[in-house]
C-alpha positions in Angstrom: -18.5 24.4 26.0 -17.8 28.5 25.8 -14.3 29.1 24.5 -11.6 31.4 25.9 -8.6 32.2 24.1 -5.4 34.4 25.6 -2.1 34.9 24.0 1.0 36.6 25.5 4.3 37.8 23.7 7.7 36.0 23.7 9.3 39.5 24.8 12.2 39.2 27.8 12.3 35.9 30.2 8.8 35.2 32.0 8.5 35.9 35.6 6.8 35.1 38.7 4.2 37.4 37.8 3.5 36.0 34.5 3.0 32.6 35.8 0.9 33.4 38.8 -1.1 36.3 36.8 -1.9 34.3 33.9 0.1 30.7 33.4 -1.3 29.3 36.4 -5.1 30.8 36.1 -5.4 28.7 32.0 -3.9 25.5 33.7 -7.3 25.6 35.8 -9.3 27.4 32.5 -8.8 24.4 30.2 -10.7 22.1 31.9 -13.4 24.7 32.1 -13.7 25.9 28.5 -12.4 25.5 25.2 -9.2 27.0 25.3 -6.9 28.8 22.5 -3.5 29.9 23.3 -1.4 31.4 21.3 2.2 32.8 20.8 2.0 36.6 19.7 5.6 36.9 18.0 3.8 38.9 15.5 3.2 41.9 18.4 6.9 41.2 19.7 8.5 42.7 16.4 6.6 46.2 17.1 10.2 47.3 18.8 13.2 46.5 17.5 13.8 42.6 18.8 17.1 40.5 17.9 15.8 37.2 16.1 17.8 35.1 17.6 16.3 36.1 21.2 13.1 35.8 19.9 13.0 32.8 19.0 15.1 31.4 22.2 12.2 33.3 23.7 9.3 31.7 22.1 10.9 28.5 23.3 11.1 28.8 26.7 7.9 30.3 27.0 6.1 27.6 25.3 8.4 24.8 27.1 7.2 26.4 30.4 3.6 26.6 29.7 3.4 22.9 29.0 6.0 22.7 32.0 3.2 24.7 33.9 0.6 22.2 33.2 -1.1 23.2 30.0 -2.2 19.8 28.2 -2.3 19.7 24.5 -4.8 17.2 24.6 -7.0 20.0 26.8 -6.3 23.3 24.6 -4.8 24.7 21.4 -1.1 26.0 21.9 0.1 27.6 18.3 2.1 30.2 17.4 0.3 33.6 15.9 2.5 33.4 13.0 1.6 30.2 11.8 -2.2 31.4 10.9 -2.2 33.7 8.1 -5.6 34.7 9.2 -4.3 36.7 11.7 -2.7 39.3 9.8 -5.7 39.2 7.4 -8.7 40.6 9.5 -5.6 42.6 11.3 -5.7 44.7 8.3 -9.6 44.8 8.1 -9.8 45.9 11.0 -7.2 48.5 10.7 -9.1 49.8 8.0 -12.1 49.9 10.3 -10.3 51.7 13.8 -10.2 55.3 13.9 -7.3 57.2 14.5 -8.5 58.8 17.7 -8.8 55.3 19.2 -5.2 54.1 18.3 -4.4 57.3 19.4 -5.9 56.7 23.3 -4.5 53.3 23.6 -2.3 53.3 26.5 1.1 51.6 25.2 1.0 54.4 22.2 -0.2 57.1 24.0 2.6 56.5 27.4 5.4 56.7 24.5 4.4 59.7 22.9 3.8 61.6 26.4 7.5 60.9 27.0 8.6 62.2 24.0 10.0 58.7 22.5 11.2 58.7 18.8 11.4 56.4 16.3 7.6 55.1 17.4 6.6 52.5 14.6 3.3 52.4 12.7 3.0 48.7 14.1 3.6 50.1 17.7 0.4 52.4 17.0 -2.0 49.6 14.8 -1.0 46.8 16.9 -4.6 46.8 18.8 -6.1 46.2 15.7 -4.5 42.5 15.1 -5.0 42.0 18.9 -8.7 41.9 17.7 -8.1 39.9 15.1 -6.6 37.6 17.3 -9.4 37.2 19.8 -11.7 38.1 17.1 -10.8 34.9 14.7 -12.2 32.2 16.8 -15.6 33.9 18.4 -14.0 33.6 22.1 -16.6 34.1 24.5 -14.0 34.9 27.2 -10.5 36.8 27.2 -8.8 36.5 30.2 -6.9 39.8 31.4 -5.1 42.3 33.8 -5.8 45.3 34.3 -3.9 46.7 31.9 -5.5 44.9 29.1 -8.8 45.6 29.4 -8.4 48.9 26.9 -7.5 46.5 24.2 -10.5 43.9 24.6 -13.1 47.1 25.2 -11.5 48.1 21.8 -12.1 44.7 20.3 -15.8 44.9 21.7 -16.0 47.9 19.8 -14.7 46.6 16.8 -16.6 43.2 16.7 -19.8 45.4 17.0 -18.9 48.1 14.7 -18.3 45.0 11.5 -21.6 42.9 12.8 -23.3 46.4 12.5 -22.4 47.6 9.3 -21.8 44.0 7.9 -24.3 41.6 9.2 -23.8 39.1 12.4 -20.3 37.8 12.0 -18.4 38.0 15.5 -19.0 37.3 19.1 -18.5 40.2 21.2 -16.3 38.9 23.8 -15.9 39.2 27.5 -12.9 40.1 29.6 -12.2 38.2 32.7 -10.5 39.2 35.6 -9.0 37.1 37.9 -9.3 37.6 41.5 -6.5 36.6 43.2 -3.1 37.4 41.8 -3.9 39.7 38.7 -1.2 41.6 39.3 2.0 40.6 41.4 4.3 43.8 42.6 8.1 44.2 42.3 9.8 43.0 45.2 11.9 45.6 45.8 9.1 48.2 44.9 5.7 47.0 45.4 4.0 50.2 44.2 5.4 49.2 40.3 4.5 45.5 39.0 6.7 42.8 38.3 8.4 43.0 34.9 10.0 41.4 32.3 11.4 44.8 31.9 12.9 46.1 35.2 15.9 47.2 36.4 16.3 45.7 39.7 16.9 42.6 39.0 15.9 42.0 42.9 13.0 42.8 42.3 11.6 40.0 39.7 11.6 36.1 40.2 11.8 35.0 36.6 10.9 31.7 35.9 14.4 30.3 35.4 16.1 31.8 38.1 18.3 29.9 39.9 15.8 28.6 42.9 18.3 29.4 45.5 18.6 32.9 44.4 15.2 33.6 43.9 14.7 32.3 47.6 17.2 35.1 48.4 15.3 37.7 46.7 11.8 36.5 48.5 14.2 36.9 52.1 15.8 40.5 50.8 11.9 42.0 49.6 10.5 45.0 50.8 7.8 45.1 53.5 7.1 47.8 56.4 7.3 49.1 59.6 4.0 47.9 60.8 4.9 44.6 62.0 1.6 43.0 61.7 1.3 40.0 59.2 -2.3 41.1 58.3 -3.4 41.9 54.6 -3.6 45.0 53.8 -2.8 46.2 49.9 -3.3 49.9 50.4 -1.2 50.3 54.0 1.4 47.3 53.4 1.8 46.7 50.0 4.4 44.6 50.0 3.5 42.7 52.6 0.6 41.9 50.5 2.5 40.9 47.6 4.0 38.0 49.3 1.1 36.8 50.8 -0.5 36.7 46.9 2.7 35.0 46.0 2.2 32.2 48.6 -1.7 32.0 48.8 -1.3 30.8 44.7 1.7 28.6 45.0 0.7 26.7 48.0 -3.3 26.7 46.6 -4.1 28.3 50.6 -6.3 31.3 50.9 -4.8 34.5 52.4 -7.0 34.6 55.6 -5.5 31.0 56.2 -1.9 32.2 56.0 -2.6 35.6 58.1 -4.3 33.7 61.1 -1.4 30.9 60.9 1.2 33.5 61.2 -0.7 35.9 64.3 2.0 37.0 66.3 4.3 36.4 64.2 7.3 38.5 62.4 7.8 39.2 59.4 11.4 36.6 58.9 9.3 33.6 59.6 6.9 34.2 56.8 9.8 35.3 54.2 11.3 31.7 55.2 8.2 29.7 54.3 7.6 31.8 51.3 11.0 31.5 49.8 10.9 27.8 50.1 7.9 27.7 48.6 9.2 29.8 45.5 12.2 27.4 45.3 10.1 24.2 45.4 8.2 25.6 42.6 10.9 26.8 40.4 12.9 23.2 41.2 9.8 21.5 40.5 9.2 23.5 36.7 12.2 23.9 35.8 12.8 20.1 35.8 9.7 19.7 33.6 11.2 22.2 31.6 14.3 20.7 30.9 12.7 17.4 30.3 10.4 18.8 27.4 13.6 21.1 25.5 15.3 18.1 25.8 12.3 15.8 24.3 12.0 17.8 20.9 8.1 17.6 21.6 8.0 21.2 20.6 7.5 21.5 17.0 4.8 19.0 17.1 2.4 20.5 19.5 2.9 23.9 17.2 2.3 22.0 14.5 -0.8 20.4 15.6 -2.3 23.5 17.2 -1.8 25.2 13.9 -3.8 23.2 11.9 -6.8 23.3 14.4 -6.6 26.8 14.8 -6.5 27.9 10.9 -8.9 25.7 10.4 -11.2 27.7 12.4 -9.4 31.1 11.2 -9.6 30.5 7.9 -13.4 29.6 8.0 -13.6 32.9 9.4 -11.6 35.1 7.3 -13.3 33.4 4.4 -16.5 34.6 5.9 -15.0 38.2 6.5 -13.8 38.6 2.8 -17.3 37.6 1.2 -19.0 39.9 3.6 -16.8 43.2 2.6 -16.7 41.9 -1.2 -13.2 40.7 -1.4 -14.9 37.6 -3.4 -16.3 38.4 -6.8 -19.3 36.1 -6.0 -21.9 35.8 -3.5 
Protein backbone atom coordinates (compact mmCIF):
# COMPACT_ATOMS: atom_id res chain seq x y z
CA UNK A 1 0.00 0.00 0.00
CA UNK A 2 1.68 3.63 -0.96
CA UNK A 3 1.79 5.81 2.06
CA UNK A 4 0.65 9.42 2.43
CA UNK A 5 1.43 11.51 5.30
CA UNK A 6 -0.02 15.28 6.06
CA UNK A 7 0.46 17.27 9.13
CA UNK A 8 -1.12 20.63 10.05
CA UNK A 9 -0.26 23.16 12.98
CA UNK A 10 -2.23 23.63 16.28
CA UNK A 11 -2.25 27.49 15.47
CA UNK A 12 -5.84 29.46 16.19
CA UNK A 13 -9.36 27.26 16.40
CA UNK A 14 -9.93 25.06 13.12
CA UNK A 15 -12.45 26.11 10.66
CA UNK A 16 -14.86 25.09 8.13
CA UNK A 17 -12.17 25.38 5.65
CA UNK A 18 -9.82 23.22 7.45
CA UNK A 19 -12.16 20.37 7.74
CA UNK A 20 -13.58 20.48 4.33
CA UNK A 21 -9.94 21.27 2.67
CA UNK A 22 -8.17 18.69 4.42
CA UNK A 23 -10.02 16.79 7.58
CA UNK A 24 -12.59 15.43 5.57
CA UNK A 25 -10.33 14.47 2.21
CA UNK A 26 -7.73 11.88 5.04
CA UNK A 27 -11.10 10.40 6.49
CA UNK A 28 -11.54 9.04 2.86
CA UNK A 29 -7.30 8.73 2.32
CA UNK A 30 -6.91 6.15 5.13
CA UNK A 31 -8.66 3.56 3.73
CA UNK A 32 -6.77 4.17 0.55
CA UNK A 33 -3.18 4.37 1.73
CA UNK A 34 -1.07 4.11 4.57
CA UNK A 35 -1.56 7.16 6.31
CA UNK A 36 0.72 9.37 8.79
CA UNK A 37 -0.66 12.29 10.46
CA UNK A 38 0.98 14.33 12.51
CA UNK A 39 0.64 17.34 14.91
CA UNK A 40 3.34 20.19 13.86
CA UNK A 41 3.56 22.09 17.29
CA UNK A 42 7.12 22.18 16.42
CA UNK A 43 6.24 24.87 13.32
CA UNK A 44 3.58 26.59 15.75
CA UNK A 45 6.36 28.10 18.00
CA UNK A 46 8.03 30.04 14.78
CA UNK A 47 5.80 33.20 16.22
CA UNK A 48 5.50 33.98 19.42
CA UNK A 49 2.58 31.45 20.76
CA UNK A 50 1.21 31.36 24.56
CA UNK A 51 1.80 27.70 25.82
CA UNK A 52 -1.09 27.37 27.40
CA UNK A 53 -3.15 28.00 24.07
CA UNK A 54 -1.07 25.75 22.46
CA UNK A 55 -1.57 23.05 23.99
CA UNK A 56 -5.63 23.71 24.48
CA UNK A 57 -5.01 23.93 20.77
CA UNK A 58 -3.37 20.75 20.02
CA UNK A 59 -6.31 19.23 21.83
CA UNK A 60 -9.06 20.26 20.11
CA UNK A 61 -7.52 19.64 16.98
CA UNK A 62 -6.70 16.25 17.59
CA UNK A 63 -10.20 15.51 19.45
CA UNK A 64 -11.83 16.79 16.20
CA UNK A 65 -9.91 14.78 13.86
CA UNK A 66 -10.80 11.56 15.54
CA UNK A 67 -14.32 13.46 15.98
CA UNK A 68 -14.04 13.76 12.07
CA UNK A 69 -13.58 10.21 11.49
CA UNK A 70 -9.91 9.50 11.52
CA UNK A 71 -9.56 5.78 12.97
CA UNK A 72 -6.48 5.01 14.89
CA UNK A 73 -6.74 1.56 13.93
CA UNK A 74 -6.55 3.01 9.99
CA UNK A 75 -3.62 5.63 10.36
CA UNK A 76 -0.88 7.11 12.61
CA UNK A 77 -2.05 10.24 14.59
CA UNK A 78 1.22 11.52 16.78
CA UNK A 79 2.43 14.58 17.66
CA UNK A 80 5.78 16.05 15.81
CA UNK A 81 7.36 16.63 19.02
CA UNK A 82 7.28 13.26 20.21
CA UNK A 83 9.87 11.95 17.33
CA UNK A 84 13.16 13.34 17.94
CA UNK A 85 13.87 12.40 14.42
CA UNK A 86 12.24 15.20 13.24
CA UNK A 87 14.33 17.93 14.37
CA UNK A 88 17.34 15.63 13.44
CA UNK A 89 17.24 15.52 9.51
CA UNK A 90 15.49 19.21 10.13
CA UNK A 91 19.00 20.30 10.80
CA UNK A 92 20.54 18.17 7.90
CA UNK A 93 18.65 19.41 5.76
CA UNK A 94 19.15 22.98 6.89
CA UNK A 95 22.58 22.46 6.31
CA UNK A 96 21.80 21.31 2.81
CA UNK A 97 19.03 24.38 1.67
CA UNK A 98 20.42 27.39 0.16
CA UNK A 99 19.75 30.65 1.33
CA UNK A 100 18.16 31.85 -1.93
CA UNK A 101 15.54 29.16 -1.52
CA UNK A 102 14.55 30.02 2.13
CA UNK A 103 14.66 33.19 0.85
CA UNK A 104 11.74 32.68 -2.06
CA UNK A 105 9.55 30.75 0.21
CA UNK A 106 6.35 32.48 0.33
CA UNK A 107 5.48 32.77 4.22
CA UNK A 108 9.28 34.46 4.65
CA UNK A 109 9.29 36.27 1.75
CA UNK A 110 5.26 37.94 2.30
CA UNK A 111 6.77 39.20 5.80
CA UNK A 112 9.79 40.76 4.63
CA UNK A 113 7.89 42.63 1.62
CA UNK A 114 5.76 44.18 4.35
CA UNK A 115 8.45 45.38 6.28
CA UNK A 116 7.74 43.03 9.53
CA UNK A 117 10.41 43.00 12.32
CA UNK A 118 11.37 40.81 14.66
CA UNK A 119 11.21 37.80 11.83
CA UNK A 120 12.82 34.63 13.64
CA UNK A 121 15.50 32.37 12.13
CA UNK A 122 12.83 29.44 12.69
CA UNK A 123 10.25 31.56 10.64
CA UNK A 124 12.90 31.49 7.66
CA UNK A 125 14.35 27.50 8.18
CA UNK A 126 11.06 26.18 9.01
CA UNK A 127 10.77 24.51 5.31
CA UNK A 128 13.61 22.65 6.01
CA UNK A 129 11.93 20.42 9.00
CA UNK A 130 8.78 20.46 6.85
CA UNK A 131 10.95 18.04 4.72
CA UNK A 132 12.04 16.35 7.32
CA UNK A 133 8.74 15.66 8.24
CA UNK A 134 7.45 14.27 4.91
CA UNK A 135 10.90 13.24 4.24
CA UNK A 136 11.23 10.72 7.51
CA UNK A 137 8.78 8.13 6.39
CA UNK A 138 9.38 7.90 2.40
CA UNK A 139 5.64 9.20 1.72
CA UNK A 140 4.78 8.59 -1.67
CA UNK A 141 1.95 11.19 -1.42
CA UNK A 142 1.54 14.71 0.45
CA UNK A 143 -1.68 15.98 0.25
CA UNK A 144 -1.90 19.93 -0.24
CA UNK A 145 -3.48 23.36 -1.20
CA UNK A 146 -2.34 25.55 -3.14
CA UNK A 147 -0.41 27.29 -1.01
CA UNK A 148 1.69 24.38 0.01
CA UNK A 149 2.90 23.18 -3.01
CA UNK A 150 6.22 25.58 -2.64
CA UNK A 151 7.15 23.67 0.32
CA UNK A 152 6.75 19.92 -1.07
CA UNK A 153 8.54 21.20 -4.56
CA UNK A 154 11.26 22.22 -2.00
CA UNK A 155 11.21 18.91 -0.29
CA UNK A 156 11.45 17.29 -3.93
CA UNK A 157 14.38 19.23 -4.29
CA UNK A 158 15.91 18.31 -1.22
CA UNK A 159 15.11 14.58 -1.23
CA UNK A 160 16.93 14.57 -4.69
CA UNK A 161 19.71 16.83 -3.94
CA UNK A 162 20.83 14.07 -0.44
CA UNK A 163 20.05 10.77 -2.87
CA UNK A 164 22.34 12.53 -5.36
CA UNK A 165 25.18 13.46 -3.43
CA UNK A 166 24.65 10.66 -0.91
CA UNK A 167 23.39 7.54 -2.48
CA UNK A 168 19.47 6.43 -2.74
CA UNK A 169 18.06 7.22 0.60
CA UNK A 170 14.54 9.06 0.14
CA UNK A 171 11.45 8.83 -1.88
CA UNK A 172 10.80 11.82 -3.80
CA UNK A 173 7.30 12.50 -2.94
CA UNK A 174 4.24 13.67 -4.77
CA UNK A 175 1.78 16.50 -3.94
CA UNK A 176 -1.81 15.89 -4.31
CA UNK A 177 -4.41 18.17 -4.92
CA UNK A 178 -7.77 17.74 -4.16
CA UNK A 179 -10.46 18.68 -6.47
CA UNK A 180 -13.29 19.73 -4.87
CA UNK A 181 -12.97 21.97 -1.94
CA UNK A 182 -9.15 22.79 -1.81
CA UNK A 183 -9.73 26.02 -0.82
CA UNK A 184 -12.98 27.38 0.87
CA UNK A 185 -13.46 31.46 0.63
CA UNK A 186 -14.40 33.81 3.50
CA UNK A 187 -17.88 34.41 3.77
CA UNK A 188 -17.98 37.77 3.99
CA UNK A 189 -15.10 38.14 1.29
CA UNK A 190 -14.87 35.34 -1.05
CA UNK A 191 -11.90 36.78 -2.93
CA UNK A 192 -9.63 35.95 0.51
CA UNK A 193 -9.80 32.23 2.03
CA UNK A 194 -11.12 31.22 5.15
CA UNK A 195 -8.83 31.74 8.11
CA UNK A 196 -7.96 30.81 11.35
CA UNK A 197 -6.60 34.25 11.19
CA UNK A 198 -9.34 36.82 10.09
CA UNK A 199 -10.84 39.49 11.29
CA UNK A 200 -14.38 39.15 10.50
CA UNK A 201 -15.36 36.90 12.53
CA UNK A 202 -18.51 36.59 9.98
CA UNK A 203 -16.69 35.49 7.80
CA UNK A 204 -15.22 31.97 9.22
CA UNK A 205 -17.34 28.87 10.53
CA UNK A 206 -14.83 27.43 13.01
CA UNK A 207 -15.42 24.15 13.99
CA UNK A 208 -16.78 24.81 17.48
CA UNK A 209 -18.98 27.56 16.78
CA UNK A 210 -22.14 27.55 18.21
CA UNK A 211 -24.22 25.67 15.31
CA UNK A 212 -26.96 28.19 15.45
CA UNK A 213 -24.62 31.00 14.91
CA UNK A 214 -22.72 29.53 12.27
CA UNK A 215 -26.14 28.94 10.52
CA UNK A 216 -26.51 32.73 10.84
CA UNK A 217 -23.33 33.45 9.26
CA UNK A 218 -24.12 30.89 6.15
CA UNK A 219 -27.79 33.12 5.91
CA UNK A 220 -25.72 36.74 6.34
CA UNK A 221 -22.68 35.53 3.47
CA UNK A 222 -21.94 37.46 0.55
CA UNK A 223 -23.18 36.44 -2.87
CA UNK A 224 -24.18 38.75 -6.06
CA UNK A 225 -26.33 40.59 -8.08
CA UNK A 226 -26.68 37.95 -10.74
CA UNK A 227 -29.49 36.01 -9.34
CA UNK A 228 -28.70 32.77 -11.02
CA UNK A 229 -27.86 29.77 -8.73
CA UNK A 230 -25.38 28.48 -11.41
CA UNK A 231 -21.56 27.82 -10.69
CA UNK A 232 -19.47 30.09 -11.56
CA UNK A 233 -16.01 30.81 -9.45
CA UNK A 234 -14.66 33.58 -11.59
CA UNK A 235 -18.15 35.72 -12.04
CA UNK A 236 -19.89 34.65 -8.57
CA UNK A 237 -17.47 33.79 -6.19
CA UNK A 238 -19.25 33.54 -3.44
CA UNK A 239 -22.00 31.90 -4.74
CA UNK A 240 -19.52 29.29 -5.44
CA UNK A 241 -18.28 29.02 -2.13
CA UNK A 242 -21.42 27.81 -0.69
CA UNK A 243 -22.19 25.54 -3.17
CA UNK A 244 -18.42 23.88 -2.32
CA UNK A 245 -19.49 24.04 1.25
CA UNK A 246 -22.70 22.04 0.58
CA UNK A 247 -21.62 19.66 -2.31
CA UNK A 248 -18.82 18.26 0.62
CA UNK A 249 -21.10 18.22 3.59
CA UNK A 250 -24.09 16.66 2.02
CA UNK A 251 -21.53 14.08 -0.27
CA UNK A 252 -23.81 15.73 -3.57
CA UNK A 253 -22.06 16.97 -6.63
CA UNK A 254 -22.46 20.64 -7.60
CA UNK A 255 -24.32 20.09 -10.90
CA UNK A 256 -26.85 18.12 -8.68
CA UNK A 257 -27.43 21.08 -6.31
CA UNK A 258 -27.43 23.84 -9.29
CA UNK A 259 -30.21 21.91 -11.39
CA UNK A 260 -32.20 21.20 -8.02
CA UNK A 261 -32.25 24.80 -7.21
CA UNK A 262 -33.16 26.25 -11.22
CA UNK A 263 -35.31 28.98 -10.76
CA UNK A 264 -34.57 29.44 -7.63
CA UNK A 265 -33.27 32.51 -5.30
CA UNK A 266 -30.62 32.75 -3.62
CA UNK A 267 -32.59 32.58 0.45
CA UNK A 268 -33.71 29.07 -0.35
CA UNK A 269 -30.27 27.79 -0.93
CA UNK A 270 -28.70 29.77 2.12
CA UNK A 271 -31.63 27.89 4.18
CA UNK A 272 -30.60 24.43 3.18
CA UNK A 273 -27.04 25.19 3.40
CA UNK A 274 -27.03 26.59 6.88
CA UNK A 275 -28.84 23.58 8.11
CA UNK A 276 -26.60 21.55 6.72
CA UNK A 277 -23.62 23.46 8.42
CA UNK A 278 -25.53 23.17 11.77
CA UNK A 279 -26.27 19.41 11.46
CA UNK A 280 -22.66 18.97 10.89
CA UNK A 281 -21.28 20.96 13.57
CA UNK A 282 -24.16 19.32 16.15
CA UNK A 283 -23.24 16.10 14.91
CA UNK A 284 -19.02 16.71 15.56
CA UNK A 285 -19.10 18.52 18.21
CA UNK A 286 -21.00 15.78 20.10
CA UNK A 287 -18.17 13.37 19.14
CA UNK A 288 -16.00 15.80 20.27
CA UNK A 289 -17.14 16.21 23.61
CA UNK A 290 -17.56 12.59 24.02
CA UNK A 291 -13.73 11.86 23.25
CA UNK A 292 -12.26 15.12 25.71
CA UNK A 293 -14.39 13.78 28.05
CA UNK A 294 -13.11 9.95 27.48
CA UNK A 295 -9.29 10.76 28.29
CA UNK A 296 -8.57 8.57 25.08
CA UNK A 297 -6.22 11.19 24.05
CA UNK A 298 -2.89 10.55 25.39
CA UNK A 299 -3.09 6.99 24.43
CA UNK A 300 -3.62 7.33 20.73
CA UNK A 301 -0.41 9.93 20.89
CA UNK A 302 1.22 7.55 22.64
CA UNK A 303 0.74 4.70 20.43
CA UNK A 304 1.24 6.73 17.19
CA UNK A 305 4.55 7.78 18.57
CA UNK A 306 6.01 4.61 18.91
CA UNK A 307 5.10 3.52 15.35
CA UNK A 308 6.13 6.47 13.82
CA UNK A 309 9.87 6.71 15.59
CA UNK A 310 10.12 3.49 14.89
CA UNK A 311 10.13 4.17 11.27
CA UNK A 312 11.95 7.73 11.89
CA UNK A 313 14.49 6.55 13.75
CA UNK A 314 15.38 3.73 11.19
CA UNK A 315 15.69 6.54 8.97
CA UNK A 316 17.73 9.06 10.73
CA UNK A 317 19.98 6.24 11.63
CA UNK A 318 20.35 5.62 7.99
CA UNK A 319 20.93 9.48 7.28
CA UNK A 320 23.70 9.84 10.01
CA UNK A 321 25.87 6.81 8.59
CA UNK A 322 25.50 8.11 5.12
CA UNK A 323 26.89 11.84 6.02
CA UNK A 324 29.53 10.13 8.58
CA UNK A 325 27.99 11.07 11.80
CA UNK A 326 28.84 7.24 12.83
CA UNK A 327 32.57 6.54 13.25
CA UNK A 328 31.91 3.08 11.52
CA UNK A 329 30.63 1.89 8.28
Amino acid sequence: MERMLSGIKPTGRLHLGNYIGAISQFVKYQDEYEMYIFIANQHAITVPTDPKALRQNTKDLIALYLAAGLDPEKCTLFLQSDVDAHVKLGWVFTCLTYMGELQRMTQYKDKTAKGETGITDGLFTYPCLMAADILLYDADYVPVGQDQKQHVELTRHLAERFNNRYSETFVVPQPLETKVGKKIFSLQDPTKKMSKSETDTKGTIDLLDDPAVARKKIMSAVTDSVGIIQYDPESQPGLANLLTIQSVLANEPIEDIVKRYEGKGYGELKKEIGQTVFDFLTDLQAKYKKIIESNVIDQILEEGAKKASYVANKKIRKVYKKIGFTITK
